[in-house]
Backbone bond lengths (Angstrom), bond angles and torsions (degrees), N, CA, C in turn:
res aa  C-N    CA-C-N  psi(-1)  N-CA   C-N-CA  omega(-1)  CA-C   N-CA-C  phi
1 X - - - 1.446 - - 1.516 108.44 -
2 X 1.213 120.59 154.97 1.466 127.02 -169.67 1.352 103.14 -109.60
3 X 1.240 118.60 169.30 1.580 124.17 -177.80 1.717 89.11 -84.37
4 X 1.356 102.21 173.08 1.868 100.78 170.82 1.370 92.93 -172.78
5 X 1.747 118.84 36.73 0.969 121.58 139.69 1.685 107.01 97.30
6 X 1.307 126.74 130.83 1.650 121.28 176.93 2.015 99.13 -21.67
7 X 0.747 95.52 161.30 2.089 116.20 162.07 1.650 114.46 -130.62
8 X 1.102 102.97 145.65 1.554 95.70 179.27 1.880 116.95 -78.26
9 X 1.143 118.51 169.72 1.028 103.63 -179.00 1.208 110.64 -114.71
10 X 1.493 138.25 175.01 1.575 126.03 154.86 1.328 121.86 -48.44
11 X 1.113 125.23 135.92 1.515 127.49 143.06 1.650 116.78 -47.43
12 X 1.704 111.76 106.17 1.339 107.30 -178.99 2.000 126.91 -80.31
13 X 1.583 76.15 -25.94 2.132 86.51 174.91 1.527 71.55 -157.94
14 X 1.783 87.50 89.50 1.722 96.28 149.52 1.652 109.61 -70.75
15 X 1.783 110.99 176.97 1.007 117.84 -178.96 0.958 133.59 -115.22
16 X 1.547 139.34 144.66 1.275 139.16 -159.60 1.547 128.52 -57.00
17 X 1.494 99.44 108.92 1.302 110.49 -173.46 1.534 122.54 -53.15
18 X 1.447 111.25 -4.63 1.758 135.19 -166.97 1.509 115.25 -73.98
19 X 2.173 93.89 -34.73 1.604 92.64 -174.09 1.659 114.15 -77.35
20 X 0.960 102.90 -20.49 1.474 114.69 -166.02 1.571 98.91 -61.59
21 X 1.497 119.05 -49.13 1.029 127.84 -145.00 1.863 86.84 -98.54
22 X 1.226 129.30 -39.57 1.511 119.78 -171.15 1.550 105.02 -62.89
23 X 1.567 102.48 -21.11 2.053 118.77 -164.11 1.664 92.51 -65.09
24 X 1.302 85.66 -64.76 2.304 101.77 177.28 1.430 102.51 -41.12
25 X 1.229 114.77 -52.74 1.897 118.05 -152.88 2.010 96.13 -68.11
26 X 1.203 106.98 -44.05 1.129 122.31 -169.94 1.612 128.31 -62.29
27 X 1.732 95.05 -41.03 1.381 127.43 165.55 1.754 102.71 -65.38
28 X 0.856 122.46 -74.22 1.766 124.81 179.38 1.946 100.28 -40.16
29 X 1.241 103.40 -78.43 1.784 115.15 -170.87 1.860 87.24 -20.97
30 X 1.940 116.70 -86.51 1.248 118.55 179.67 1.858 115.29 -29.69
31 X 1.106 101.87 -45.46 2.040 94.78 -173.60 1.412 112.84 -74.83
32 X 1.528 119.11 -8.06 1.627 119.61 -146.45 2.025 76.65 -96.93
33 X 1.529 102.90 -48.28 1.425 111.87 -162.96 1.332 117.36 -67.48
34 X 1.538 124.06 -21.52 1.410 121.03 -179.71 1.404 79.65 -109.88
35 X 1.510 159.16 -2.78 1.306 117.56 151.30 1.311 125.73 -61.56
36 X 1.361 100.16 -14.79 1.645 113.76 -143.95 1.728 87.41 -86.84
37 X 1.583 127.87 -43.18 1.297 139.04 177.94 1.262 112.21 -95.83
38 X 1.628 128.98 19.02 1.232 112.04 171.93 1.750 108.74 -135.32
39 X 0.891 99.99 -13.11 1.530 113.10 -168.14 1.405 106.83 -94.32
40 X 1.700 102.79 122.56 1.641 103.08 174.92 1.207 124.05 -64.37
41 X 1.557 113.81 145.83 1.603 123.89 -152.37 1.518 100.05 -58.52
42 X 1.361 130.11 -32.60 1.763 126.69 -153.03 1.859 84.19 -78.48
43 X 0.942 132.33 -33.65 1.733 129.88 -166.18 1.598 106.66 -122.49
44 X 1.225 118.71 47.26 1.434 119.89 167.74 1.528 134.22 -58.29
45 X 2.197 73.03 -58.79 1.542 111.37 -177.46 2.076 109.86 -69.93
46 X 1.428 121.90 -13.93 1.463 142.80 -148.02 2.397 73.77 -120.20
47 X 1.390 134.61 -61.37 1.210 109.27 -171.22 1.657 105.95 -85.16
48 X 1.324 122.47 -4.36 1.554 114.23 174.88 1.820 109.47 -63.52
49 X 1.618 115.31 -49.30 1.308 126.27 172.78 1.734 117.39 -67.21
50 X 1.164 98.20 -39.45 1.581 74.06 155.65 1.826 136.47 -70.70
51 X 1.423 88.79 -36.86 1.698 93.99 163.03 1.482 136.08 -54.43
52 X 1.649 88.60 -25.68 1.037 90.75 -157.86 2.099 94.45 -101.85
53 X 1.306 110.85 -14.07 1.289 109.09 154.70 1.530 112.45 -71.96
54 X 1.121 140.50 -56.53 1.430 127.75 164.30 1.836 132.78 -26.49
55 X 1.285 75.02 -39.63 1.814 82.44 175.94 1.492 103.05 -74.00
56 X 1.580 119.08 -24.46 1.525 85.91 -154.28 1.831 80.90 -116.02
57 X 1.131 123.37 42.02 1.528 127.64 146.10 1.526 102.94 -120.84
58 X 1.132 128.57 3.75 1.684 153.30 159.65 1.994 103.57 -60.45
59 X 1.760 85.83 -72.33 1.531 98.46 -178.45 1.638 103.91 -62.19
60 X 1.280 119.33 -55.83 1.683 106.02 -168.38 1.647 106.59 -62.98
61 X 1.202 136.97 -44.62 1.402 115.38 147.56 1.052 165.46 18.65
62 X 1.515 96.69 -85.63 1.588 128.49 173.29 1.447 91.82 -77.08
63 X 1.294 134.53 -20.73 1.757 123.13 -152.05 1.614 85.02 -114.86
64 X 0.623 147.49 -24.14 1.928 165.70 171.34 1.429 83.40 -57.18
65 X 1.744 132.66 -78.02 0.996 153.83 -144.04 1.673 106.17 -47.33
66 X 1.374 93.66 -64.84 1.291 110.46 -175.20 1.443 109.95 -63.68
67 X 1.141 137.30 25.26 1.768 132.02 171.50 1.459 113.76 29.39
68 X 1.294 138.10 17.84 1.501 123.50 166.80 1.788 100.20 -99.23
69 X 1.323 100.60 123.87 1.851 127.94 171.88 2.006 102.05 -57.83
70 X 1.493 116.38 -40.24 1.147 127.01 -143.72 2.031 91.96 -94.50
71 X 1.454 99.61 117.47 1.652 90.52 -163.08 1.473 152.46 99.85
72 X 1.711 88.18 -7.44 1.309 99.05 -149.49 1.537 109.78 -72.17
73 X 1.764 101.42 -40.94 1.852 104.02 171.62 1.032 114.26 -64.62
74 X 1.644 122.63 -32.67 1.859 108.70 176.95 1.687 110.29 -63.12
75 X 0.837 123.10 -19.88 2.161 128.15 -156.23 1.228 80.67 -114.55
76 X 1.682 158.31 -20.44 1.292 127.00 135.71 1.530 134.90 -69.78
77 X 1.042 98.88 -31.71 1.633 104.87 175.36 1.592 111.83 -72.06
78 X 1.472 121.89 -26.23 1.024 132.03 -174.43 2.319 101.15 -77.05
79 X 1.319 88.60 -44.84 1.544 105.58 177.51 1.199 112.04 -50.89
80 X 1.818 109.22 -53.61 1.201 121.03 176.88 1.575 114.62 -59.97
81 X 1.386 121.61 -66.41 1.582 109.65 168.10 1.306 122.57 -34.88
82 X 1.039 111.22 -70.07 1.639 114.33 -173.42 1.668 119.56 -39.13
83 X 1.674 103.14 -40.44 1.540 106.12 172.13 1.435 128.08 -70.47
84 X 2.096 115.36 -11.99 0.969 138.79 -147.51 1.722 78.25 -117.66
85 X 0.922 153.06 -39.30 1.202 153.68 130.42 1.510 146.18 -15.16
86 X 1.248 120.62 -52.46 1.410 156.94 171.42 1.536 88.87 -79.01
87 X 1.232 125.28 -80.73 1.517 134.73 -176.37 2.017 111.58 -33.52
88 X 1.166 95.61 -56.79 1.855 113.00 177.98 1.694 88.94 -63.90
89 X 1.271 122.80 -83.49 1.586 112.83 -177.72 1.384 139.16 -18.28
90 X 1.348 111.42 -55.22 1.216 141.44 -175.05 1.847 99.23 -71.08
91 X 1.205 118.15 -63.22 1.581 144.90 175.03 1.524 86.36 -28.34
92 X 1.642 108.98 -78.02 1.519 128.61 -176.72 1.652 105.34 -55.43
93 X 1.154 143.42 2.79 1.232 125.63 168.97 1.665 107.54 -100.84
94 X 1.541 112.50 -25.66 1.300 105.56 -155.32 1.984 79.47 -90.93
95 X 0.779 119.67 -36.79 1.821 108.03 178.97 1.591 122.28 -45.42
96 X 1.405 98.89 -55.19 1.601 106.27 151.78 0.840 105.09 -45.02
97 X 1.284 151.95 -86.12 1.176 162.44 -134.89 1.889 100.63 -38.27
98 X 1.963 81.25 -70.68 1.881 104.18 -169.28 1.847 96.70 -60.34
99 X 1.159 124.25 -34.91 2.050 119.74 -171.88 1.655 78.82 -68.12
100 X 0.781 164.12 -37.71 1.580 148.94 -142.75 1.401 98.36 -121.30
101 X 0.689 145.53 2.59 1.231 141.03 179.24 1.875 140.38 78.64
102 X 1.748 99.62 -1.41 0.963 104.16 -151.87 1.822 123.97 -72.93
């Protein structure tokens, strides 16, 4: 028999696909909130899309990071929503915010 080189093995207690995605969710929430208080009002909507492109080369990343093949477009796309989510929320609080005066 010939060598044909190491083989990979199974993952026996792969790892939780949750952190990856709480790391992303967490990363956006922090960028959405100091855009939201730092960014002049005429280019809010111009630093939310960039943030919100950052996060989601943030999410493919972190999901890159973790080396499992099995999942990988759902736990980015999932990364990606969630940051696309958090981002719209956050966006939508500080607008309220400015109609009310606060």
């Amino acid at each position: 028999m010939r060598n044909n080189g190491a083989m990979a093995e199974p993952v026996l207690a792969p790892r939780s696909p949750f952190v990856g995605l709480v790391v992303t969710w967490a990363v956006t929430a922090v960028a959405a909130i100091l855009i939201g208080i730092f960014a002049p009002a005429p280019l809010l909507m111009t630093w939310y899309v960039i943030g919100f492109g950052l996060c989601v080369l943030l999410a493919f990343v972190v999901q890159l990071f973790r080396g499992e093949t099995r999942g990988f477009i759902l736990r980015v796309a999932a990364g990606c929503l969630g940051a696309l989510l958090i981002m719209g929320i956050v966006s939508a609080g500080f607008g309220i915010a400015v109609l009310f005066g606060i």
